[in-house]
C-alpha positions in Angstrom: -6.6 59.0 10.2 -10.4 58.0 9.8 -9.0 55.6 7.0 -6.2 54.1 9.9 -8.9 53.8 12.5 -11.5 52.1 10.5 -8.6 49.2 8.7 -7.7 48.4 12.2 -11.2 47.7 13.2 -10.9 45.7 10.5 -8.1 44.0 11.3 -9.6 43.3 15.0 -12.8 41.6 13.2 -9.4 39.3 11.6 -7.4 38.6 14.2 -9.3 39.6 17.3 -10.5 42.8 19.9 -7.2 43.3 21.1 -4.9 43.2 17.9 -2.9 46.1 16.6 -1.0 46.7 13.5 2.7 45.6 14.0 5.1 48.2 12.8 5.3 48.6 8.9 1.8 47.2 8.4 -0.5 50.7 8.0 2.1 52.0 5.7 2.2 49.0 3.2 -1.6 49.3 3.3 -1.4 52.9 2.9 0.6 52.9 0.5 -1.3 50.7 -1.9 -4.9 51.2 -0.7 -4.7 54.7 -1.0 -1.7 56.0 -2.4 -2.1 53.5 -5.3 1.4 53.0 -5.9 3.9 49.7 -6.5 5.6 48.5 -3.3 7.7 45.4 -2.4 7.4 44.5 1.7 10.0 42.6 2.8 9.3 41.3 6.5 9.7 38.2 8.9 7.6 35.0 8.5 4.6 35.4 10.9 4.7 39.3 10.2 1.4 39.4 8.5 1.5 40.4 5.3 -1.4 38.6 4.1 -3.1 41.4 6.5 -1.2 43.9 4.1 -3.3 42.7 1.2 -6.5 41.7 2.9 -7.3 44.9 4.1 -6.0 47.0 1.2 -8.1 45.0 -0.9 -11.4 46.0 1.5 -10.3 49.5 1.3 -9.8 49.4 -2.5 -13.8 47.5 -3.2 -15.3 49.7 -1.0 -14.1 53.0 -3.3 -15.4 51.0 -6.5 -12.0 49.3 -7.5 -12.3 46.2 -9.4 -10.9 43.2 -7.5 -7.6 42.3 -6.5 -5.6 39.5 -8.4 -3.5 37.4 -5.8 -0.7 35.4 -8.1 0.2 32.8 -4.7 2.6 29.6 -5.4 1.1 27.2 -3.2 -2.4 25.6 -2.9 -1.8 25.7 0.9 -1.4 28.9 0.8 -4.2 29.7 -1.0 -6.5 27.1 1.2 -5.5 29.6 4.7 -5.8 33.1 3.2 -9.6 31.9 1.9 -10.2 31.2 5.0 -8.9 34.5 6.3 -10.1 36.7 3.8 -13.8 35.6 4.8 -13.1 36.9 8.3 -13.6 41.0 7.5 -16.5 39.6 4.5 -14.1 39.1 1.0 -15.2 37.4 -1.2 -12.2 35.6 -2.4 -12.3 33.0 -5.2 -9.1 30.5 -6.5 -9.1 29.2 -9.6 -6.6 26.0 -9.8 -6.1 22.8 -11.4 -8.5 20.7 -9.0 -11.4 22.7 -9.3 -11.9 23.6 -13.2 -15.4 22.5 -12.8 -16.3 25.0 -11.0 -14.9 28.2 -13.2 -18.0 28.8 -15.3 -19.5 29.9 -12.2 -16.4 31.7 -11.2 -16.3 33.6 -14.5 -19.7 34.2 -14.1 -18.9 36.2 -10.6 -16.4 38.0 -11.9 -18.4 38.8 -14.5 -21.0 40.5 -12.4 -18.0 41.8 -9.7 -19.4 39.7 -7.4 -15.7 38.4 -6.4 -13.2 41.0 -4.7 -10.5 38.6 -4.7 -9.3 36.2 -7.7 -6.3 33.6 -6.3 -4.6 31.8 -8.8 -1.0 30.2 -9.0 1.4 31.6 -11.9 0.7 28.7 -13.8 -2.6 29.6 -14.7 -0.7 32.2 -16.8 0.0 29.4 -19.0 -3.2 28.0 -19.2 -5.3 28.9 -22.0 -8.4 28.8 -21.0 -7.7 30.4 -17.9 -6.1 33.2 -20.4 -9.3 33.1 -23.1 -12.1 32.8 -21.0 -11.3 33.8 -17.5 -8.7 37.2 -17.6 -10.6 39.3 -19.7 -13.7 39.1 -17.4 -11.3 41.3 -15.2 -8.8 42.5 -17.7 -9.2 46.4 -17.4 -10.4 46.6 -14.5 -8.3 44.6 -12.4 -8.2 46.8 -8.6 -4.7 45.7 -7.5 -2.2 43.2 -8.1 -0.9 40.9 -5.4 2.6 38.8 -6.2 3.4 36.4 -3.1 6.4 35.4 -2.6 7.8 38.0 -4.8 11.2 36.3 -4.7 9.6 33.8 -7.2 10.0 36.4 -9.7 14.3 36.4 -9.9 16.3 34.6 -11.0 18.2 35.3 -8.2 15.6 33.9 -5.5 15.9 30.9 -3.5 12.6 29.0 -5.2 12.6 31.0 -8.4 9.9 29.7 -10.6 9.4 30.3 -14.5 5.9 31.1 -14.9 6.3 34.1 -12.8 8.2 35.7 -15.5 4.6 36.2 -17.4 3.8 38.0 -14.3 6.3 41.1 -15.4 3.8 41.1 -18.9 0.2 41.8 -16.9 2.5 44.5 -14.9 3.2 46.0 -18.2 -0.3 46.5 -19.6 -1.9 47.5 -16.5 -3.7 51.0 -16.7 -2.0 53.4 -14.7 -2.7 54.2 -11.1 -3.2 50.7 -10.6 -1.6 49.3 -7.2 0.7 46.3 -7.3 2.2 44.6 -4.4 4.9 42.1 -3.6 5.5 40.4 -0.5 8.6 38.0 0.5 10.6 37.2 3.8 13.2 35.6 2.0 14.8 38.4 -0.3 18.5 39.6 0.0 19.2 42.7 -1.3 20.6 41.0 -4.8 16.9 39.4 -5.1 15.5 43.2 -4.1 17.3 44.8 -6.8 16.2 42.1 -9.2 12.7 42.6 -8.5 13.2 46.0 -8.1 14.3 46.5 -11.9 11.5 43.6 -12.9 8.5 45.7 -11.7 9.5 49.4 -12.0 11.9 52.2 -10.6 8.7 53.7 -9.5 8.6 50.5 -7.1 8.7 51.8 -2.7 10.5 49.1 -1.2 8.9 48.7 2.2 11.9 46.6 4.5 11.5 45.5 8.4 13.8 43.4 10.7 13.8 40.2 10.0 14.6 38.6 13.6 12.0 35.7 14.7 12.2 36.1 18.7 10.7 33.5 19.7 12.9 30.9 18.0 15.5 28.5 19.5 18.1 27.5 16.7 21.0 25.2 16.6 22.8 22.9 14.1 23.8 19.3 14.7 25.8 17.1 12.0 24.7 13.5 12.1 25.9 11.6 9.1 23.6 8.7 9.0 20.0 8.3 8.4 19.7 5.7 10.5 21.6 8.2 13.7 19.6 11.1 12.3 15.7 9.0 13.1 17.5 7.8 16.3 17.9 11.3 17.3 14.2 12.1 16.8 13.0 9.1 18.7 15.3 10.1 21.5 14.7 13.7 21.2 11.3 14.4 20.0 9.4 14.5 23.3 11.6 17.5 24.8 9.4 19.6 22.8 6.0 20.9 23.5 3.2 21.1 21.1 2.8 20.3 17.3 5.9 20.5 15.0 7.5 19.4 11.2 10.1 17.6 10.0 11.3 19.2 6.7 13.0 15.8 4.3 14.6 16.9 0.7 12.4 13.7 -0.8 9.2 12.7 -0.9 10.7 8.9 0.0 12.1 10.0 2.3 9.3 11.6 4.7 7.9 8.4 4.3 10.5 6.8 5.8 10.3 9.3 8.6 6.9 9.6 9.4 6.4 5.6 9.4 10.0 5.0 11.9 8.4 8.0 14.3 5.1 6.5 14.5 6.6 3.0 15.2 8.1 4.7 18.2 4.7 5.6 19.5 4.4 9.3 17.7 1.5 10.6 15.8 3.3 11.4 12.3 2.1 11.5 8.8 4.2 12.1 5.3 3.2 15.0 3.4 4.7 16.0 -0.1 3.0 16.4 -3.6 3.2 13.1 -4.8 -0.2 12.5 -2.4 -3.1 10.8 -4.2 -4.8 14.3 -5.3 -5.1 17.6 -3.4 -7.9 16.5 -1.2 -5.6 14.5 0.4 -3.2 17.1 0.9 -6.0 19.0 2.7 -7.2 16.9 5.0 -3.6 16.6 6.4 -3.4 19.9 6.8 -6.3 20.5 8.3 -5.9 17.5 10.8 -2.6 19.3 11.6 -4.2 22.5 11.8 -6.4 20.9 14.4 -3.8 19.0 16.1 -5.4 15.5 15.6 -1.6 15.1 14.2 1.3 16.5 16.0 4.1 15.9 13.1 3.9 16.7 9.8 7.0 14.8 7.9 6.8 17.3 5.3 8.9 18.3 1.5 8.8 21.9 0.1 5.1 21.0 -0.7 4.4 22.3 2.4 6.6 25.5 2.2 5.5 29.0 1.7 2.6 30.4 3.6 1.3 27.6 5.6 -0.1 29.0 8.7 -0.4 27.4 11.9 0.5 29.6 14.6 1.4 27.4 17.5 3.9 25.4 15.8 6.5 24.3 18.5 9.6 23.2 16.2 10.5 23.0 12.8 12.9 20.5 12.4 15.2 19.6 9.2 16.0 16.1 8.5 18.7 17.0 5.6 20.5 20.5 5.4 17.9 22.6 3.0 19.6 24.2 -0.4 20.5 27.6 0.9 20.3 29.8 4.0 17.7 31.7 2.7 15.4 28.6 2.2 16.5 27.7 5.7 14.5 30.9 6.8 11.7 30.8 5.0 11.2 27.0 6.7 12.2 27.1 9.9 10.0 30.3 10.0 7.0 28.4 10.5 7.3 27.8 13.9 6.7 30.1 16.9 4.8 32.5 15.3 1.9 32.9 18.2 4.4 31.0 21.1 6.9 32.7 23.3 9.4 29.9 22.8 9.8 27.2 19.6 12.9 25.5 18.1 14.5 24.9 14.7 17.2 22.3 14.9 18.7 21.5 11.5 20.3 17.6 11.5 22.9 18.1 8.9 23.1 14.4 7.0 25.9 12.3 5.0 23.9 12.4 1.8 23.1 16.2 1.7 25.9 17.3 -0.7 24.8 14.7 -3.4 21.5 15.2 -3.3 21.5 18.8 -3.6 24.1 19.2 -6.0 22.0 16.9 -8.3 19.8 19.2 -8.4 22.2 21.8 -9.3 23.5 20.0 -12.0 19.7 19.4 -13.4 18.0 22.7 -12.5 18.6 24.3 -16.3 18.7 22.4 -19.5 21.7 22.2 -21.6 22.3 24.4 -24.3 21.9 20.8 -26.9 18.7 20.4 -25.0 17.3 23.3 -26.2 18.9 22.9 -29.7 17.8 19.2 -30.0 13.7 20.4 -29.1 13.6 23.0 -31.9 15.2 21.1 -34.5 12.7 18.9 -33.6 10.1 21.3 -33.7 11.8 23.0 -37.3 11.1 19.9 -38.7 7.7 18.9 -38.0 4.9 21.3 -38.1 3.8 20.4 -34.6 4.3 17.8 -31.7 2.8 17.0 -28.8 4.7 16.0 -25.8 4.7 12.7 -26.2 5.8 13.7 -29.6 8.8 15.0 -28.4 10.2 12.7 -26.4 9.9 10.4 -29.0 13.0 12.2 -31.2 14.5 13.6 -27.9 16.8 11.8 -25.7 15.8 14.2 -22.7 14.0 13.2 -19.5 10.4 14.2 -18.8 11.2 17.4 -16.1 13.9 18.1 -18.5 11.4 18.4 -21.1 8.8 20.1 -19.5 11.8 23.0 -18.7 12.9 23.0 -22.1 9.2 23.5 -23.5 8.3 26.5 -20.8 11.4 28.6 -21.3 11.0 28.5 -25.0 7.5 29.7 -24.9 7.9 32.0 -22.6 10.8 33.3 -24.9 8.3 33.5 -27.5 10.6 30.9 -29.4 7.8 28.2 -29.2 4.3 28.6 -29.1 1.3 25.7 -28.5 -1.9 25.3 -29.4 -4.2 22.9 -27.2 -1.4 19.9 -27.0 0.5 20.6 -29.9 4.0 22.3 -29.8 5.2 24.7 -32.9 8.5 26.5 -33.6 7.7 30.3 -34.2 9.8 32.4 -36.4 11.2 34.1 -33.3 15.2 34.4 -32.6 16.4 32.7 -29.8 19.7 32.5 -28.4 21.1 30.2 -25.1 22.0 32.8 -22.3 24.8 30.7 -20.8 26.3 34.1 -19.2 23.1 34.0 -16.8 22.9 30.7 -16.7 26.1 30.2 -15.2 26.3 33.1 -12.8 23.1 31.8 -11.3 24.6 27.9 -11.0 27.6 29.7 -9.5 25.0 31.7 -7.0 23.5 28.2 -6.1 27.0 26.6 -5.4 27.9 29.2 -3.2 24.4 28.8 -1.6 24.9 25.4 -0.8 28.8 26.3 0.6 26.7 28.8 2.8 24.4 26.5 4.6 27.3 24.0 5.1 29.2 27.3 7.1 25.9 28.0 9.1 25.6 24.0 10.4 29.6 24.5 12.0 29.2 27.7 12.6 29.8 28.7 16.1 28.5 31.8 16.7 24.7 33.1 17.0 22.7 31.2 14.8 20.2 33.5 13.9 22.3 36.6 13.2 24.4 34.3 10.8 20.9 34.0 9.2 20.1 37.6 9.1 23.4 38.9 7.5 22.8 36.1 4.5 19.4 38.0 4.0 21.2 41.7 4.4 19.1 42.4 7.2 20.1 45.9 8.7 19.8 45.0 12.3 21.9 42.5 13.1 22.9 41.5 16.9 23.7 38.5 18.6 20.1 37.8 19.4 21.1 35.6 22.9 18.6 32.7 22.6 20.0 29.8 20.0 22.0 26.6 21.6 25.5 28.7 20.6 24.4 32.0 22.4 23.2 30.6 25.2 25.9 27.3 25.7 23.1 24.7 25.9 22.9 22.2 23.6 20.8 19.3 22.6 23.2 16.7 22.3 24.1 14.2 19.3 24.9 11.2 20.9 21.6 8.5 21.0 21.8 5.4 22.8 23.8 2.6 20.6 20.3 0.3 20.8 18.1 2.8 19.1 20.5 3.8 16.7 21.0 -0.6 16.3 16.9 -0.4 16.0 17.0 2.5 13.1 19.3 0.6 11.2 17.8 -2.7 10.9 14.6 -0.9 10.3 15.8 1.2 7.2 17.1 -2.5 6.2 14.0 -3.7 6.3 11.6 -1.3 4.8 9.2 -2.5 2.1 10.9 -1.2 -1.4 8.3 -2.2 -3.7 8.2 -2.2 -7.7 5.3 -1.5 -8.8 4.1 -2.5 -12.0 3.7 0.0 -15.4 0.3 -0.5 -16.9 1.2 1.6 -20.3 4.0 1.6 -22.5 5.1 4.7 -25.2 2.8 4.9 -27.9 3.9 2.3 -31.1 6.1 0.2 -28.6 3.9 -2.8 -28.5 2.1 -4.7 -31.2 -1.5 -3.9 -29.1 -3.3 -1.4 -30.2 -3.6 0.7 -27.4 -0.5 1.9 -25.0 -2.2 0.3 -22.0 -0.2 -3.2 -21.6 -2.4 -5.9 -21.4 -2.8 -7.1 -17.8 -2.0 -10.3 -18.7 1.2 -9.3 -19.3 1.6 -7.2 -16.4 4.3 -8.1 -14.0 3.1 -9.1 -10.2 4.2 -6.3 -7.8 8.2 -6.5 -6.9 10.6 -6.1 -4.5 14.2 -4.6 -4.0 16.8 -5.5 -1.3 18.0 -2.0 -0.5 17.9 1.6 -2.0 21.6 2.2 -4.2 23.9 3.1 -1.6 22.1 3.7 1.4 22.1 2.3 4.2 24.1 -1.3 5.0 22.5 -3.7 1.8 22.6 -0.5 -0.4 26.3 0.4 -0.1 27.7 -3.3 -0.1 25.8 -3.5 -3.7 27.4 -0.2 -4.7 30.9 -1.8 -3.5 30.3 -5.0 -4.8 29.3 -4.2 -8.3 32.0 -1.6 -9.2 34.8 -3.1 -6.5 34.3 -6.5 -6.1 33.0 -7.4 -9.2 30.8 -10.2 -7.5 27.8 -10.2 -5.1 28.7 -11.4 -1.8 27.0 -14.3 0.1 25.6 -11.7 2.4 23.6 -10.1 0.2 22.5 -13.5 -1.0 21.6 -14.6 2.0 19.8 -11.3 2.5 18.0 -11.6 -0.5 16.6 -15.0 0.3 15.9 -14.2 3.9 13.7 -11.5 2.4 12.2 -13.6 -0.5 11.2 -16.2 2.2 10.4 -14.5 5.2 9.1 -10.3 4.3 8.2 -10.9 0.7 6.7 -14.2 0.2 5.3 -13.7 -2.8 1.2 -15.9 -3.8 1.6 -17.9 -5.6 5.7 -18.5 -4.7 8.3 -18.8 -8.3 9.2 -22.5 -9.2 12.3 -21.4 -11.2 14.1 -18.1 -11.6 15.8 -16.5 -15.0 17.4 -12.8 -15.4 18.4 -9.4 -16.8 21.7 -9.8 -19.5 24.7 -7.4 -19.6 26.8 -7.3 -22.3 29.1 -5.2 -20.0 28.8 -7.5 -16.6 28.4 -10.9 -18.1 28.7 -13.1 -15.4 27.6 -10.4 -12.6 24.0 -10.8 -12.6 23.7 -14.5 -13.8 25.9 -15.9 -11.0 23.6 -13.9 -8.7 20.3 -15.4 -9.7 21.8 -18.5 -10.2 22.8 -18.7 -6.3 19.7 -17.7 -5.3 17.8 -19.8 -6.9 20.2 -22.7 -5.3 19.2 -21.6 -2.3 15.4 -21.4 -2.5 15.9 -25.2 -4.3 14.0 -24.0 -7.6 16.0 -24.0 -11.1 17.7 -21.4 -12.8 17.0 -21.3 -16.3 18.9 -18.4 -18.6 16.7 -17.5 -21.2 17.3 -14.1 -22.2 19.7 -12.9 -24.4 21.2 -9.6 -26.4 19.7 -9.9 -29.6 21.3 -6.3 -30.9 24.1 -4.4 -29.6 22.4 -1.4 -28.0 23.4 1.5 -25.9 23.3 1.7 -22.0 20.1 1.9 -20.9 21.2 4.3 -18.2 21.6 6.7 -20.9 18.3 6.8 -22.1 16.0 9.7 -20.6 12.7 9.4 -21.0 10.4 6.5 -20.9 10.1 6.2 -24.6 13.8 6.1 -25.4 14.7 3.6 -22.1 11.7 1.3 -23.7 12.3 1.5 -26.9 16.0 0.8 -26.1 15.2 -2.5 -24.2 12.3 -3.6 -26.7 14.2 -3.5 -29.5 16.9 -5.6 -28.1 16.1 -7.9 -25.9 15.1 -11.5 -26.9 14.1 -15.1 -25.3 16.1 -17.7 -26.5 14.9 -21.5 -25.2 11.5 -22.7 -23.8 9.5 -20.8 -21.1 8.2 -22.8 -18.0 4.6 -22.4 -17.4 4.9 -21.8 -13.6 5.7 -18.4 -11.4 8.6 -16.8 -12.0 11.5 -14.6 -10.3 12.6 -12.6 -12.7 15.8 -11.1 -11.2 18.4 -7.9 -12.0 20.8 -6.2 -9.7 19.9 -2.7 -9.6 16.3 -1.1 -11.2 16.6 2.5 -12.7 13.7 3.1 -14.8 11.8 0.0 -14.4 11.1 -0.8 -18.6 14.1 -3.6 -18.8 12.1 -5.8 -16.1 8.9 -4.8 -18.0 9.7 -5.3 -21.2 11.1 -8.6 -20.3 8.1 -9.4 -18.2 6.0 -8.6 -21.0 8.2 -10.8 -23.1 8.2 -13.8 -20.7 4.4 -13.8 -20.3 3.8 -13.5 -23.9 5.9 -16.6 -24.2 3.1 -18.3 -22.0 5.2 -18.0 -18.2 3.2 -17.9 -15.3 3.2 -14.6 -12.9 6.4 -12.6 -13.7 7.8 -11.3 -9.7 11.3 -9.0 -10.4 13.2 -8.8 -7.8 16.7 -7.0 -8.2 19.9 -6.2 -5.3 18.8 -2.3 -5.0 16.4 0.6 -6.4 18.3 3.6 -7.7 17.7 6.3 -5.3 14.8 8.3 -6.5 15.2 12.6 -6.3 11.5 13.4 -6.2 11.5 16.5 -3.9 7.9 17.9 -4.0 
């Protein structure tokens, strides 16, 4: 009891003089801090288990244990349990991909136990010098290990991650006695057993109710993006305090963020595609701080963030799953009496997600075609391999970790090697787990019509032993924010999703051996000027009459002529402006694209001259995957045939994918001796970026 008495002093000294542990907390505590044995807690968002490993860690360093190691998915996570951990005097340390220049000094502390907690991500498992010169400074002597987010570890889990399969290995070689913790919210009991079997029989699984009482939950379907950003301007003031606003892309929280500040709201985007880390934080802590009240936010902001007076959590597209529905909409409420998660089911949901269904494991040739790359050279590096492998970058990057984790593949520094190692394409797995994603996806689509209590169709998905009708969400209770917006606003969405800026920006390098320069950088030069698209593929009004058009019609209309002008003339207007216009061939679409450009350039009074032409059958470009095949594919036949004007130029295509056809031909036309190249093309293929 002495031990109980002195933790929660400890945990007052955290959280303050009147706090007391909530139930479940002392016995995951006790359980590793002084039984030393493996458990899995399972427990609400906002339950505290970060407390759980906090204090065992104190208790553990103050009986002469090495320090903990805390394996956490997200920098933001690891940025608010520093903070915390400083609170009751840890030393806690992370070691990460923006700070490498400060790990001599942080082997140097482990070194002289001068750290009680290390944080890393599970990709530092991967990382060699983390695995040369940082882990054995602690290997031995490691006091506990800490797995967040445990449901990273299966297969079966909502965000399941590679990397933390090398997690199972450290588990393995651990000296015995030695604690080791997991802590999830989001793990049904198929994702329990999984991790169960993963980290021992031996393993106590510690399991509280998962209700969120504070929350206020209800589902509206609004097919249109443009109805879904009128709902927030309309709605968005009804609630009190600081919220997010969870998108599937990172384009699209743009897109959010800049429409909700238009309307006189203090938004800002937030996904991984940021310029660096430090950007990321000062976001978050602005949030934190409330000098912003919306965070338009992807998955980068997922797991672990911690802001306690969150007042709503709302989700611009359905999420993937139920259980990832949770886990998000769990960030709010967690110090308020009363916060709401409204989910705004959209059109373009479905597609989107199944995408990624389709592209979350490589195919079995994908595999097949990166060894026998591998088998017959003695080593490649990356670049390397997508050279001789039609396979797109992610693609690659997936391929390449699942074989070395395998052991079918190893690496040393940059270069890839086959190892003599049998391998063999576990399609059973792989296809149960696709099959576990579908039904996912079929799940959340139930839970948006479903028309009883929201939150206990939540707590069933997640096998949660006490489920009631919990007598708070918008279906409970019979109130219910409604869908319908006034027609203006949803007039004022639309014509601004029209009329958002899709810019193309310029590649400065090309694949390695492409271009007759010596180096991969293209010379600027050559460079094309910063372009512009009409409309995003099948979004929106100008999107979806360019889908209909091209595969329908088989001719642009005069309204997206007269659109594309407009927006030459009057948004774009590009310095200095094109005196004559040429465009993209298609051996397929002869006329499609020609008769486009050739009416534009009509109306803007400037001539039309057709220069370029096929000079070797090729295949479509849409099948090439990777940068080096799509530029190699339009280098290698594409060709100028008459004389080049000297003056500004719109170069113009219907719809860009990749971006190297209007580069290469850029290049090509500059080289030639045109003046500044501008593309400009109908619609940019919808981008799936969702970090």
């Amino acid at each position: 009891m002495e031990e109980k008495k002195y933790t929660l002093e400890l945990l007052r000294k955290m959280l303050g003089p009147d706090a007391n542990f909530r139930q479940g907390q002392w016995d995951a505590i006790e359980t590793v801090a002084i039984k030393k044995q493996r458990a899995l807690v399972v427990q609400r968002t906002g339950w505290g288990k970060s407390m759980v490993y906090f204090l065992a860690t104190k208790l553990l360093r103050e009986k002469g244990n090495g320090p903990t190691l805390l394996i956490s998915p997200l920098l933001s996570l690891m940025r608010n349990q520093l903070e915390a951990a400083e609170r009751i005097g840890l030393k806690a340390l992370t070691i990460n991909s923006d700070n490498d220049k400060d790990w001599p000094e942080i082997n140097e502390s482990l070194q002289k136990n001068n750290c009680d907690l290390l944080i890393i991500s599970p990709e530092r498992l991967n990382n060699r010098e983390f695995l040369q010169k940082v882990l054995p400074s602690i290997s031995g002597r490691i006091g506990m290990l800490v797995i967040d987010e445990a449901h990273c570890i299966s297969d079966w889990g909502h965000d399941f991650r590679p990397d933390y399969r090398r997690i199972v290995r450290i588990i393995n070689i651990l000296p015995r006695g030695v604690p080791v913790l997991g802590t999830t919210a989001t793990a049904n009991n198929r994702v329990v057993g999984d991790i169960h079997s993963q980290l021992g029989q031996q393993l106590l699984v510690l399991r509280g109710p998962l209700d969120r009482e504070s929350l206020r939950l209800q589902s509206i379907r609004l097919p249109s993006r443009a109805g879904r950003l009128a709902w927030l301007a309309h709605n968005i003031h009804k609630f009190k305090g600081s919220g997010i606003i969870y998108c599937l892309t990172q384009s699209d929280t743009e897109c959010v963020a800049n429409w909700l500040n238009q309307q006189g709201f203090s938004a800002k985007a937030y996904h991984a595609g940021l310029e660096g880390q430090d950007e990321r934080l000062l976001l978050e802590k602005a949030f934190l701080n409330n000098e912003i009240s919306i965070l338009v936010a992807t998955v980068a902001l997922g797991m672990g963030f911690d802001k306690p007076d969150i007042g709503f959590v709302i989700h611009f597209q359905s999420p993937s799953s139920v259980i990832t529905y949770y886990q998000q909409v769990g960030r709010a409420g967690r110090s308020l009496d009363k916060a709401y998660g409204i989910l705004l089911a959209g059109e373009e949901d479905q597609s989107i997600h199944e995408y990624f269904i389709r592209t979350a494991f490589p195919s079995p040739q994908a595999y097949l075609d990166v060894l026998n790359a591998l088998q017959d050279n003695e080593g490649l590096s990356f670049g390397g391999i997508l050279d001789r492998v039609n396979i797109s970058w992610g693609m690659a990057e997936k391929v390449l970790k699942l074989l070395e984790i395998d052991g079918a593949i190893g690496r040393e520094n940059a270069v890839y090697f086959k190892t003599p190692n049998p391998w063999h394409y576990d399609q059973n797995r792989i296809e149960q787990v696709l099959a576990l994603r579908k039904t996912e996806l079929n799940e959340i689509g139930s839970y948006v019509d479903y028309q009883g209590c929201s939150m206990a169709f939540l707590l069933r998905s997640l096998n949660d032993s006490q489920v009631s009708n919990c007598g708070r969400c918008a279906n409970c209770q019979g109130r219910k924010l409604s869908a319908a917006v006034p027609d203006c606003l949803v007039s004022d969405a639309e014509r601004y999703l029209d009329t958002i800026p899709i810019e193309i920006v310029p590649k400065r390098t090309a694949p390695a051996g492409l271009l007759p320069e010596k180096n991969n950088r293209i010379p600027a030069d050559f460079q094309n000027m910063t372009g512009r698209a009409l409309s995003k593929y099948g979004e929106t009004g100008m999107g979806r009459i360019v889908a209909n058009d091209k595969y329908n019609n088989g001719k642009f209309s005069q309204e997206l002529i007269r659109a594309s002008v407009n927006m030459i003339l009057y948004h774009w207007r590009p310095d200095p402006m094109p005196e004559w216009v040429c465009c993209i061939p298609s051996t397929r679409h002869p006329l499609l694209v020609p008769e486009l450009a050739k009416a534009i350039a009509d109306s803007l009074g400037i001539p039309f001259v057709p220069l370029f032409r096929k000079t070797t059958p090729s295949p479509e470009q849409k099948g090439m995957l990777n940068h080096s095949k799509q530029a190699k594919n339009v280098f290698q036949s594409l060709g100028i045939a008459g004389n080049v004007y000297q003056q500004p130029v719109l170069l113009i295509d219907d719809i860009i994918d990749s971006g190297w056809t209007l580069t290469i031909a850029g290049y090509l036309l500059r080289k030639a001796g045109s003046g500044f190249v501008y593309p400009f093309v109908l619609a940019k293929a919808t981008g799936r970026t969702i970090g």
